[in-house]
C-alpha positions as CSV (number, residue, x, y, z in Angstrom):
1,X,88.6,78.1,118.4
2,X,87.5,79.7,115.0
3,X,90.9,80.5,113.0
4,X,90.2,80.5,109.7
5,X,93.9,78.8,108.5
6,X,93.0,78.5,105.0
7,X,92.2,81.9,104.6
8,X,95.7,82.8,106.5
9,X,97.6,80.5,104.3
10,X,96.1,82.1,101.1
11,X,96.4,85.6,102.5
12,X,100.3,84.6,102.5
13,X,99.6,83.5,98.9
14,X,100.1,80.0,99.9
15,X,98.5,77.3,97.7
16,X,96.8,74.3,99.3
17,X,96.8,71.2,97.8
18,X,95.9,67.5,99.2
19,X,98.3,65.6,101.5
20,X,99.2,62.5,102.4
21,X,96.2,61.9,104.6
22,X,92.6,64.0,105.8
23,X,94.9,65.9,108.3
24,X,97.9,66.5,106.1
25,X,98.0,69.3,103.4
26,X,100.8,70.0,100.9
27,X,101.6,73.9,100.6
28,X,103.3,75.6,97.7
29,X,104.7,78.8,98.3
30,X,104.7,82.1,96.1
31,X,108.1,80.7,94.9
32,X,106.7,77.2,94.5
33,X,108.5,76.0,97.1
34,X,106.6,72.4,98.1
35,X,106.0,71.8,102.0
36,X,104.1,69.3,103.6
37,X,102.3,69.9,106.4
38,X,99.8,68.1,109.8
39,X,97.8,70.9,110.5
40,X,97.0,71.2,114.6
41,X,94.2,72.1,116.2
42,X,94.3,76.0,116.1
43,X,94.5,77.9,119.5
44,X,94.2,81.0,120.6
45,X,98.6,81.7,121.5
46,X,101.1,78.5,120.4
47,X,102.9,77.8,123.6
48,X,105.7,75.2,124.3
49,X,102.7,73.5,126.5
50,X,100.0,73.7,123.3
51,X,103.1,72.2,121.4
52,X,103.9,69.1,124.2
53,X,100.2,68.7,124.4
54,X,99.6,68.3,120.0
55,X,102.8,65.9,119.3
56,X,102.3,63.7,122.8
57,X,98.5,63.3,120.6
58,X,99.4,63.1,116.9
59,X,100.3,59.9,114.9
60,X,101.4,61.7,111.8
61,X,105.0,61.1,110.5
62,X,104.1,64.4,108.6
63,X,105.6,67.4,110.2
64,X,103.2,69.4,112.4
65,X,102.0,73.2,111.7
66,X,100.8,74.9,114.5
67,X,98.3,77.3,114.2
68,X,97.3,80.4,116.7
69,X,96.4,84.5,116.7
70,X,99.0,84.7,118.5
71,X,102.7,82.8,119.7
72,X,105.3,82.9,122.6
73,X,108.8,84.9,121.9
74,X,110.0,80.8,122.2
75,X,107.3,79.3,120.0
76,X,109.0,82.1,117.5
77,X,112.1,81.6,118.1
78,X,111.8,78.0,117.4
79,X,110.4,78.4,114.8
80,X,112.6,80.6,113.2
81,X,115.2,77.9,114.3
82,X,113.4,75.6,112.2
83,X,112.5,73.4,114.9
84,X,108.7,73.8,114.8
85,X,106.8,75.3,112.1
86,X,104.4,77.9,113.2
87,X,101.3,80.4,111.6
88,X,100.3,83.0,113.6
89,X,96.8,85.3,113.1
90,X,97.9,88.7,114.7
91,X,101.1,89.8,113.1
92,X,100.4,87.2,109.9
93,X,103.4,85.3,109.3
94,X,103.8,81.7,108.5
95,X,107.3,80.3,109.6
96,X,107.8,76.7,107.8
97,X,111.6,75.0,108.1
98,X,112.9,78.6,109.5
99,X,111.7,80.5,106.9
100,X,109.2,83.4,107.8
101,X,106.7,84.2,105.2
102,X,104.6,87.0,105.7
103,X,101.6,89.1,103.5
104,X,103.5,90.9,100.1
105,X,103.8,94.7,101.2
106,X,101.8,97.2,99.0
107,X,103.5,98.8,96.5
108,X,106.1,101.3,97.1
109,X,104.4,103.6,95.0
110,X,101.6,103.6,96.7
111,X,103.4,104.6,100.0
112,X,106.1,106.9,98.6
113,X,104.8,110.8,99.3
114,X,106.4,113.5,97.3
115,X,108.3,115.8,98.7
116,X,107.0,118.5,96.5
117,X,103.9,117.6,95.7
118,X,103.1,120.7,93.2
């Protein structure tokens, strides 16, 4: 399956920088917040079955991130939990150690219409 990650991750405004190993990649946050990641296989939706399937396979110590377009409502939750961590295509969000990151809105400006706009 095709999912761009990197692109994702920097669409987030994540940084990506080397890791421990060839699978492993250290992400910095927009707040500079260090995490490092095992990056899984992407599929097309992160189920607790996709999820079985990668750890039974990996030999990383490194905590896995699973990748998809799309996630369960218990891959989420899990995540969110801080159980799993978890980037998803369709509704962007990365979700590492519970935290949900997501694209930066626009501006409020931008969005704000005037009520009188004479």
């Amino acid at each position: 399956m095709g999912l761009d990650v990197v692109s994702l991750l920097r669409e987030i405004d994540f940084r990506i920088d080397e890791g421990t190993s060839e699978r492993s990649w250290m992400l910095r946050s927009p707040e500079n917040a260090i995490f490092l990641v095992a990056v899984v296989s992407s599929v097309e939706r992160v189920s607790a079955r996709t999820i079985r399937i990668s750890i039974a396979h990996q030999g990383s110590p490194v905590r896995p991130l699973f990748a998809g377009r799309t996630a369960t409502d218990v891959v989420l939750e899990q995540a969110r939990a801080g159980q799993i961590d978890v980037l998803t295509e369709q509704s962007l969000q990365l979700i590492l150690k519970g935290t949900v990151f997501t694209p930066e809105p626009f501006e409020q400006a931008a969005s704000v219409q005037r009520k009188n706009p004479r």
